[in-house]
C-alpha positions, 0 to 999 in steps of 0.5 A: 447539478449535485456536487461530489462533495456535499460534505469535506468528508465522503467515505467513498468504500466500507469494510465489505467493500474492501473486503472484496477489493483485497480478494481482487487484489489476491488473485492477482497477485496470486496470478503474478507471483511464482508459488515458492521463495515469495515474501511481503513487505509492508509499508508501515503504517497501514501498508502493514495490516493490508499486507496481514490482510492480504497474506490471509486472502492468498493463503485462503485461496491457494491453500498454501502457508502464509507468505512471510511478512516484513514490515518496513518503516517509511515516512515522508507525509503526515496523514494531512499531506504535510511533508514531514521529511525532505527526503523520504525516511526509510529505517532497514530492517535488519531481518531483510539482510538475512534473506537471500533476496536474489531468489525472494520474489517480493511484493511491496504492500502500501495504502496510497500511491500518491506521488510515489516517493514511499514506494520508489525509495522503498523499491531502491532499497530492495534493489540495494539489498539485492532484491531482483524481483519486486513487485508492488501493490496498493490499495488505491493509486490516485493517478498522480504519482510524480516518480518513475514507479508505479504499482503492478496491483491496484485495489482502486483508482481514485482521480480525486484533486491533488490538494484533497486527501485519500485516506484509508482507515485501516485497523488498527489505526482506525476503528473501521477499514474503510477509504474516505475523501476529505475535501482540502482546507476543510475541518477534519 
């Protein structure tokens, strides 16, 4: 019987893949958002450009202006899964605090929900600002999030092994958009 994993590496969706996938992803969030007092929070780093990608394919299918995009710097992991920081960093942005948060609707934009704790402390941290509608959205959730969050738009579900690492190469991080699998342990 063939293994999923003949390689350490599987690129799992290409560039038209995903294509598809955030225009799936817009119309729901299209579906999900009021049509005024809305803006997107990207979750650096390729929460960032996906949010871009995603602020287009609305923009495109409503024929409305695009959304405003606020980036958001949020670490804990290296792209390995080796936790960097004891706790999840979050450094504000400042632009945030000029918005009246109150009536914003806001939805979150990150690459992978893995244990959640970008999200949560991201979430929080809205909460904290003011914010009263806050939505989420990732491009892949991998089902094995550990913390009271989850993500209201999800681009693909992936059950891949704790220990194996989802990684979205997103431009312009990476040369090709793309989501690949790396088998834990083995050479990158």
């Amino acid at each position: 019987m063939p293994t999923l994993f003949a390689s350490p590496r599987l690129r799992l969706y290409d560039s038209d893949e995903l294509d598809s996938v955030l225009q799936a992803m817009a119309r729901q969030a299209a579906a999900l958002l009021p049509s005024t007092q809305v803006a997107l929070i990207g979750i650096q780093r390729r929460g960032e450009p996906l949010a871009q990608r995603l602020q287009q394919h609305l923009s495109h299918q409503t024929g409305q202006p695009e959304l405003p995009l606020y980036p958001l710097k949020v670490k804990r992991y290296a792209d390995d899964l080796k936790v960097l920081h004891a706790h999840t960093e979050l450094t504000e942005n400042p632009l945030l605090g000029e918005l009246d948060l109150a009536s914003t609707t806001l939805l979150v934009v990150d690459d992978v929900l893995f244990e959640g704790h970008s999200l949560l402390r991201t979430c929080a941290y809205l909460a904290q600002l003011g914010a009263r509608r806050v939505y989420t959205a990732v491009l892949v959730d991998r089902h094995v999030c550990q913390q009271p969050i989850h993500a209201d738009i999800v681009g693909v579900h992936l059950q891949v092994a704790a220990t194996d690492i989802v990684e979205c190469n997103v431009p312009p991080y990476e040369k090709e958009f793309c989501i690949e699998v790396w088998r834990h342990g083995a050479a990158r």
